[in-house]
DSSP file (Angstrom, degrees, kcal/mol; ACC not computed):
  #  RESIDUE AA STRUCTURE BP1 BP2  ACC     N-H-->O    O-->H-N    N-H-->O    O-->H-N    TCO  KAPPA ALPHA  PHI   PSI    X-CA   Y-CA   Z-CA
    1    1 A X              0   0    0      0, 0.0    57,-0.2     0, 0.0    87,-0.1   0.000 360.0 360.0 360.0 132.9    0.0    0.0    0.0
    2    2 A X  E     -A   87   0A   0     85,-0.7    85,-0.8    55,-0.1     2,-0.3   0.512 360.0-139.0 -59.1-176.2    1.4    3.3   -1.0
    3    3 A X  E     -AB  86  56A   0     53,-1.3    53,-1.4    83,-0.2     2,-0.3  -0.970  17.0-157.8-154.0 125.7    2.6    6.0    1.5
    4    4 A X  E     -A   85   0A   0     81,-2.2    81,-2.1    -2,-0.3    51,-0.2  -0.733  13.1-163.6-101.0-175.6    1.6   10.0    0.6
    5    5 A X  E     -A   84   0A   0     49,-0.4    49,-0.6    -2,-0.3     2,-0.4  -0.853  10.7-162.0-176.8 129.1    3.6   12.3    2.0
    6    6 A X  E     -AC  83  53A   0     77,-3.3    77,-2.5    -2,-0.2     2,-0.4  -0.691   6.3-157.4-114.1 143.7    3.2   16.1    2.6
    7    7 A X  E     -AC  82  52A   0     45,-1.9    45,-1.2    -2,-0.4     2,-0.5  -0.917  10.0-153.8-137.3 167.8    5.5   18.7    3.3
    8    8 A X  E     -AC  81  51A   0     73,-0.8    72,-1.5    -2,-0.4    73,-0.7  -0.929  20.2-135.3-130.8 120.9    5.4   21.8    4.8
    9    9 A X  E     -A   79   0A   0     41,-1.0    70,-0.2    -2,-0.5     2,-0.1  -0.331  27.8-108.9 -58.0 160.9    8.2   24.8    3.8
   10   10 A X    >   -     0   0    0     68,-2.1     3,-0.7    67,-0.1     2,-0.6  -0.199  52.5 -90.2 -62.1 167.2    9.9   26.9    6.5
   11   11 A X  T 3  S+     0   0    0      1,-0.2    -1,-0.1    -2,-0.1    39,-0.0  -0.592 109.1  16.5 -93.7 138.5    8.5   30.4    6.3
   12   12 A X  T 3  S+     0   0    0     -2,-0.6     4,-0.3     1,-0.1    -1,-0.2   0.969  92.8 130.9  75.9  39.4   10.0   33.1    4.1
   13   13 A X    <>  +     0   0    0     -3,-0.7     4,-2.3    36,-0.2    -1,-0.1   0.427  23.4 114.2-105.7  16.9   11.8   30.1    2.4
   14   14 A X  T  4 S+     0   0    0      1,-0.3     4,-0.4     2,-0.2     5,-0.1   0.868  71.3  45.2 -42.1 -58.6   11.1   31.0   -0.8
   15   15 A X  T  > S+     0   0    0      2,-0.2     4,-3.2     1,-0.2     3,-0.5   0.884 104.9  64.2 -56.4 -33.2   14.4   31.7   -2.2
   16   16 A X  H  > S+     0   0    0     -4,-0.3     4,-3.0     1,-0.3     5,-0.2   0.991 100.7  58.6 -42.2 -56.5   15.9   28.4   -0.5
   17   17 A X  H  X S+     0   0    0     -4,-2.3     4,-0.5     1,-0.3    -1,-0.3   0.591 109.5  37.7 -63.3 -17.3   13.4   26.5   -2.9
   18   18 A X  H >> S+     0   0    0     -3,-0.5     3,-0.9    -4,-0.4     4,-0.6   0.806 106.7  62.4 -98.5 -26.1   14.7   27.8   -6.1
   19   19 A X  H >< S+     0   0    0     -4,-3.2     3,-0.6     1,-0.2    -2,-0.2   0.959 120.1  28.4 -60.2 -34.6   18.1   27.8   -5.1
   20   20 A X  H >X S+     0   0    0     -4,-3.0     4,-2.8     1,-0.2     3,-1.7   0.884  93.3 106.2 -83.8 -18.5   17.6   23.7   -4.7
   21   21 A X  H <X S+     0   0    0     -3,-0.9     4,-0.5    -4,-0.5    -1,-0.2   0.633  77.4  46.2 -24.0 -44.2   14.8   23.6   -7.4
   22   22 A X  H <X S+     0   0    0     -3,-0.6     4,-1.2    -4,-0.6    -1,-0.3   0.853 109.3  50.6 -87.5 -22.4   17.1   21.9  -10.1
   23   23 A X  H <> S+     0   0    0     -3,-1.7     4,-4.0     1,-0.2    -2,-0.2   0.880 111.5  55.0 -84.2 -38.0   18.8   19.0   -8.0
   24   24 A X  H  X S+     0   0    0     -4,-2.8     4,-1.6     1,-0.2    -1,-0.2   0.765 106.1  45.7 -74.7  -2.8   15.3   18.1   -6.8
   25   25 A X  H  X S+     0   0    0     -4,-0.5     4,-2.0    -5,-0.2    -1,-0.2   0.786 112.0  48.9 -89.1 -20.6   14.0   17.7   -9.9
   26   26 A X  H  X>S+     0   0    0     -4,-1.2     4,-1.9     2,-0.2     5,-0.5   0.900 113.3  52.3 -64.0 -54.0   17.0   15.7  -11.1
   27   27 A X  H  X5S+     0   0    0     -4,-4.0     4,-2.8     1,-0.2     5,-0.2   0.946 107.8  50.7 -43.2 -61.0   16.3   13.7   -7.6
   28   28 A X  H  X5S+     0   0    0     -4,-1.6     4,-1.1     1,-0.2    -1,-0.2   0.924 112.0  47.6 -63.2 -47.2   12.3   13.1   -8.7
   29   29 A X  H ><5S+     0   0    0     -4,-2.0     3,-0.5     2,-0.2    -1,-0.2   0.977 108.4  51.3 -68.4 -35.6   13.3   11.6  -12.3
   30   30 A X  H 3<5S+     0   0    0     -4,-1.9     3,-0.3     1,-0.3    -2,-0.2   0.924 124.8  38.5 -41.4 -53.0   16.1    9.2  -10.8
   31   31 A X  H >X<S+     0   0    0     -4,-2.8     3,-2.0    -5,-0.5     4,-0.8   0.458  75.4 110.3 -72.0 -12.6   12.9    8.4   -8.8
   32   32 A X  T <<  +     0   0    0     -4,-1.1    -1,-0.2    -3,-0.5    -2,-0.1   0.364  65.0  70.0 -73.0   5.3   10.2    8.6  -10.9
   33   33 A X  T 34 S+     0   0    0     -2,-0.3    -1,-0.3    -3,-0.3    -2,-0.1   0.387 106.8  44.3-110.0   8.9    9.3    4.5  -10.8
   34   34 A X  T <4 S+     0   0    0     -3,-2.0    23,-1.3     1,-0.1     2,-0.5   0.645  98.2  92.5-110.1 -33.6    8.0    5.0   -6.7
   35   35 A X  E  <  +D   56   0A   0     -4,-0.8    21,-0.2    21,-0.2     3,-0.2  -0.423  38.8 159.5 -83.7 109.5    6.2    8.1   -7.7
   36   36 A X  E    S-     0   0A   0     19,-1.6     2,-0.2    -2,-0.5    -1,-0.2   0.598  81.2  -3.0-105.6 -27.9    2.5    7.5   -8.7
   37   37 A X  E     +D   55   0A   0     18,-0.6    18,-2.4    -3,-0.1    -1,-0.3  -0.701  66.3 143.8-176.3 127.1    2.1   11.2   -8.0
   38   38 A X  E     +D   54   0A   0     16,-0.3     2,-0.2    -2,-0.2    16,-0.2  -0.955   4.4 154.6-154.9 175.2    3.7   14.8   -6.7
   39   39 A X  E     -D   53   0A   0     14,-2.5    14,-2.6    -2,-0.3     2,-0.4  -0.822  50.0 -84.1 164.9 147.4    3.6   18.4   -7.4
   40   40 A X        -     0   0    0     12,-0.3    12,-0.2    -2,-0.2     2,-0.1  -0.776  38.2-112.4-100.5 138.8    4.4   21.2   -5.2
   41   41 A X        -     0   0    0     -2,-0.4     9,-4.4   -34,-0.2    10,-1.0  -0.384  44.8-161.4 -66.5 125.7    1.7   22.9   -2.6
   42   42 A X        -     0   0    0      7,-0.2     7,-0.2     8,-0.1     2,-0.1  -0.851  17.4-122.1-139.8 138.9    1.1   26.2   -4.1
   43   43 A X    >   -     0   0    0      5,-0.5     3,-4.2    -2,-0.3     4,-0.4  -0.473  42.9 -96.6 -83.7 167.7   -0.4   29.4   -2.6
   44   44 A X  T 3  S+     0   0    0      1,-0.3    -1,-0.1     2,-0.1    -2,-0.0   0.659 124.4  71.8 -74.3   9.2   -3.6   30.9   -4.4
   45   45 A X  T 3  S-     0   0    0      1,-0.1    -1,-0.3     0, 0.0     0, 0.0   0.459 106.9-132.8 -82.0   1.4   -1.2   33.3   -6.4
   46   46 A X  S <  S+     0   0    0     -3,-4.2    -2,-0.1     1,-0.1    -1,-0.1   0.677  91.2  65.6  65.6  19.9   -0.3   29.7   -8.3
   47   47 A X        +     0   0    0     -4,-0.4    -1,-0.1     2,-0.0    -3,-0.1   0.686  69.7  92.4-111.6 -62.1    3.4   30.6   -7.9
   48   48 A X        -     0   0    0      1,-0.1    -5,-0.5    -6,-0.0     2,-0.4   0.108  64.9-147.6 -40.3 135.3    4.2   30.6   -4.5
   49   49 A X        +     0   0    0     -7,-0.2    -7,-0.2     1,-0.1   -36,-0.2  -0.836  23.2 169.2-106.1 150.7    5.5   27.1   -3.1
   50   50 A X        -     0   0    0     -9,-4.4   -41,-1.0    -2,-0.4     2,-0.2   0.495  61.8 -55.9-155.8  18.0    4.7   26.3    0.4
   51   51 A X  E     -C    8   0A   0    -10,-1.0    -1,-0.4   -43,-0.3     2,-0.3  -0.903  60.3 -86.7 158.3-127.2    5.8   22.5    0.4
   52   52 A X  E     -C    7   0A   0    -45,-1.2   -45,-1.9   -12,-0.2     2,-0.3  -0.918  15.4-156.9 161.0 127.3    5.2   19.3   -1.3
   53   53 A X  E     +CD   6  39A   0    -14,-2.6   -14,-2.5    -2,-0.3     2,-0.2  -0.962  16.9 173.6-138.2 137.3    3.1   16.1   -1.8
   54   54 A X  E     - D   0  38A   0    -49,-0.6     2,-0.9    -2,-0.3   -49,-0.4  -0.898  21.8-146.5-152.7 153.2    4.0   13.6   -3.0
   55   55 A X  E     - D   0  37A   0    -18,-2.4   -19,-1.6    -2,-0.2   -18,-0.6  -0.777  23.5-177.6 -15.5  41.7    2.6    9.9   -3.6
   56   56 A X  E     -BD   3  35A   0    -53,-1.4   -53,-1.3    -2,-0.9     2,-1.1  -0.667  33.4-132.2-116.2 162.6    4.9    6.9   -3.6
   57   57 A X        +     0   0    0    -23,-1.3     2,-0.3    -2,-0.2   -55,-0.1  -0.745  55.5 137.5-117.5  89.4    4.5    3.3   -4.2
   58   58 A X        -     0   0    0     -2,-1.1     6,-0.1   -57,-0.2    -2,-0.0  -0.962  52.6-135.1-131.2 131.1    6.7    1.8   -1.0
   59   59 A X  S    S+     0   0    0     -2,-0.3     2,-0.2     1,-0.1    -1,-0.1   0.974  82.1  21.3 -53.5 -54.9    6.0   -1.0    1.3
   60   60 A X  S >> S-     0   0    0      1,-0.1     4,-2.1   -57,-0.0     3,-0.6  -0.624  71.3-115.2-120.0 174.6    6.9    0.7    4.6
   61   61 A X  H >> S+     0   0    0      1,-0.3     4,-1.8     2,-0.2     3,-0.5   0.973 116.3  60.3 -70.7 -45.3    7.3    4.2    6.3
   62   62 A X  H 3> S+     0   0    0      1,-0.3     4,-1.1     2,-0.2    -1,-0.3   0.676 105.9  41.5 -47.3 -31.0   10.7    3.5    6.7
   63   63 A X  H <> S+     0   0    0     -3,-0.6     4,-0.8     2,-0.2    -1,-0.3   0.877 116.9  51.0 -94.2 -46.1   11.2    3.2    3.0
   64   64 A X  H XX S+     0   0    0     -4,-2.1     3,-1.9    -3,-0.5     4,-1.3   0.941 108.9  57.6 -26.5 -75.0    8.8    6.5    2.6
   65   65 A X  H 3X S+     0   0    0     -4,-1.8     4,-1.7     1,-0.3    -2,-0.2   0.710 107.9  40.5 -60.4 -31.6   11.2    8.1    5.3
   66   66 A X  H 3X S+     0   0    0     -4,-1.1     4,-1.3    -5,-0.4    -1,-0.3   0.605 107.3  68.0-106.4  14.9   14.4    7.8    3.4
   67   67 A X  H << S+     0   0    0     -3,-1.9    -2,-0.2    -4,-0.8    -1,-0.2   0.895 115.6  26.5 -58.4 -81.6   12.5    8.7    0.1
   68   68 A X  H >< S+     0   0    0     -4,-1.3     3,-1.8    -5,-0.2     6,-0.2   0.853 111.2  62.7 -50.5 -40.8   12.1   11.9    1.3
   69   69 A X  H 3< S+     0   0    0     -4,-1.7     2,-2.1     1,-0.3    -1,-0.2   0.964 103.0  59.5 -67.7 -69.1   15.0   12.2    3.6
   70   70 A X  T 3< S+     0   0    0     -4,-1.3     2,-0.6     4,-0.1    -1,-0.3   0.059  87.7 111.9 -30.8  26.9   17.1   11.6    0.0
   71   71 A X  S <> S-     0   0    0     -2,-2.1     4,-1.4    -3,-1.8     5,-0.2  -0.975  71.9-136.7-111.9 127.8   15.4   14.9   -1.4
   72   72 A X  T  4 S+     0   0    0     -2,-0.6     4,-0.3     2,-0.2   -48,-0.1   0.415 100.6  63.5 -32.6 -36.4   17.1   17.7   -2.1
   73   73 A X  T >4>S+     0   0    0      2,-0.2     3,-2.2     1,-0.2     5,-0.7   0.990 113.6  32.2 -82.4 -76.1   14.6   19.9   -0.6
   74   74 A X  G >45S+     0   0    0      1,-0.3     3,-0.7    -6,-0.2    -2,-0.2   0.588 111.3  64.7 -75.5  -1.4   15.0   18.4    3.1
   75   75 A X  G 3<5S+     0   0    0     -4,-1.4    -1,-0.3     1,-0.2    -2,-0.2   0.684 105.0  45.9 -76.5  -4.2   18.4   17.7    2.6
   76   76 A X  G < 5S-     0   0    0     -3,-2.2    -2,-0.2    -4,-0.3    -1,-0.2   0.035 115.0-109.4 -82.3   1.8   18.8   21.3    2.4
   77   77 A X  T < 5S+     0   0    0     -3,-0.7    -3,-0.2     2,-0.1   -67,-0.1   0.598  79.2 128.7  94.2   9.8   16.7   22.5    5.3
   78   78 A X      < +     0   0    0     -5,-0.7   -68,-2.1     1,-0.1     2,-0.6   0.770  55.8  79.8-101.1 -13.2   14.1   23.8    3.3
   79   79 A X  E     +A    9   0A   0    -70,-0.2   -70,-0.2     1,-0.2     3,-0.2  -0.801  42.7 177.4 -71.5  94.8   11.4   21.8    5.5
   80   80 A X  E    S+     0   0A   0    -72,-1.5     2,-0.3    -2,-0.6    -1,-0.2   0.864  75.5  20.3 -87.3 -29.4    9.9   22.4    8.8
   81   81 A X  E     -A    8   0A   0    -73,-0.7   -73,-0.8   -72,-0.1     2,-0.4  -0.883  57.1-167.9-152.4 160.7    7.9   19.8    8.8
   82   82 A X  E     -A    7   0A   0     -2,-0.3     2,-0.5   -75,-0.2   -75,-0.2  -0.871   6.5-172.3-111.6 114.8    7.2   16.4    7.4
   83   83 A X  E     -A    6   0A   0    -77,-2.5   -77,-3.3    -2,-0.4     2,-0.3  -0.866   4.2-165.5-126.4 128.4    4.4   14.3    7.6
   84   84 A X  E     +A    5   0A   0     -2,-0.5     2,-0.3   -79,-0.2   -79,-0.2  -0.745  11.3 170.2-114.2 146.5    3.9   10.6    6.3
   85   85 A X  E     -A    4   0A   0    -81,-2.1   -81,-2.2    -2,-0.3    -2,-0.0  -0.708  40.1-112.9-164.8 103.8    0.8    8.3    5.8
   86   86 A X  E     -A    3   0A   0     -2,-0.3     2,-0.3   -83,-0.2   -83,-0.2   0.082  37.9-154.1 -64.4 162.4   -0.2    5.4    4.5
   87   87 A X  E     -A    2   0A   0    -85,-0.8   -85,-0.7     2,-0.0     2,-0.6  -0.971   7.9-161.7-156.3 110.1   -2.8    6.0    1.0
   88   88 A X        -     0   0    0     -2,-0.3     2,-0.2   -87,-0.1     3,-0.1  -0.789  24.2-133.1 -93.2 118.7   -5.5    3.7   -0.2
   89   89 A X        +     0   0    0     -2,-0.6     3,-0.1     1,-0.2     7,-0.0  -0.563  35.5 165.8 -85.3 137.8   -6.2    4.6   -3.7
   90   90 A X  S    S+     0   0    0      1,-0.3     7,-3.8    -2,-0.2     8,-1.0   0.808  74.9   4.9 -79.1 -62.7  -10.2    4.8   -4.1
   91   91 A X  E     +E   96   0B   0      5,-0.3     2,-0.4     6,-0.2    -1,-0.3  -0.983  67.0 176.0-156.5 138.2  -10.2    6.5   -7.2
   92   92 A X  E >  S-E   95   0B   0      3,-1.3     3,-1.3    -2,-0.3    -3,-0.0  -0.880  74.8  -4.0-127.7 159.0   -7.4    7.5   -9.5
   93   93 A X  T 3  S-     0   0    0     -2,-0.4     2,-0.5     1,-0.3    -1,-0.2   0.772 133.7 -51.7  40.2  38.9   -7.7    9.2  -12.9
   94   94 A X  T 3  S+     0   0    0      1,-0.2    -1,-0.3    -3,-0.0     2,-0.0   0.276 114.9 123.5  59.8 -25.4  -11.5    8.9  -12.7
   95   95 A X  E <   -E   92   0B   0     -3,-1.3    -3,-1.3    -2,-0.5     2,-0.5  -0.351  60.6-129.3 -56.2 154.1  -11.2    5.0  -11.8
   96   96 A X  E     +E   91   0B   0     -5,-0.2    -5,-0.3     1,-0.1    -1,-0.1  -0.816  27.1 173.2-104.4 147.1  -12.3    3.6   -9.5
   97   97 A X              0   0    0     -7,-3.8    -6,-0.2    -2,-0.5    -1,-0.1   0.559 360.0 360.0-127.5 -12.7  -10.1    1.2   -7.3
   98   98 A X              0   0    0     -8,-1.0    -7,-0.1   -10,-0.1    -1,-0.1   0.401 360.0 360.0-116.0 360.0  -12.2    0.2   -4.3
């Protein structure tokens, strides 16, 4: 069963998060066969970042935790906090799954 996981920026981190922008996107294609879904948490000016979700297809939290913990963004501080959870897909893409 899949694991989301949400993250929350520090405040006023804005600049941190482009400065890291390009190694985490390099990180998420290296990755891209656990990730079923991510995309960064956006304020309503549709610019702003103000963390991260992301989706991945891992047995345990431990294997979540060092998903994340390898990301650019929280190896770089840019996270105050991180929060992990297992995710039963219902409905994906307009399917239904339950």
């Amino acid at each position: 069963m899949p694991y989301m996981i949400e993250t929350f920026d520090k405040p006023d981190a804005g600049d941190l998060r482009q400065q890291l922008r390009a190694t985490h996107l390099e990180f998420l294609e290296r990755n891209k066969k656990l990730l079923l879904a991510c995309g960064a948490k956006l304020l309503d000016d549709g610019v702003t970042g103000t963390g991260s979700f992301y989706i991945v297809d891992v047995e345990t939290r431990e294997e979540a935790q060092a998903f994340v913990n390898g990301d650019p963004f929280a190896a770089g501080g840019l996270f105050d906090r991180i929060e992990i959870n297992r995710w039963r897909k219902a409905y994906l893409n307009g399917e239904k799954y339950i």
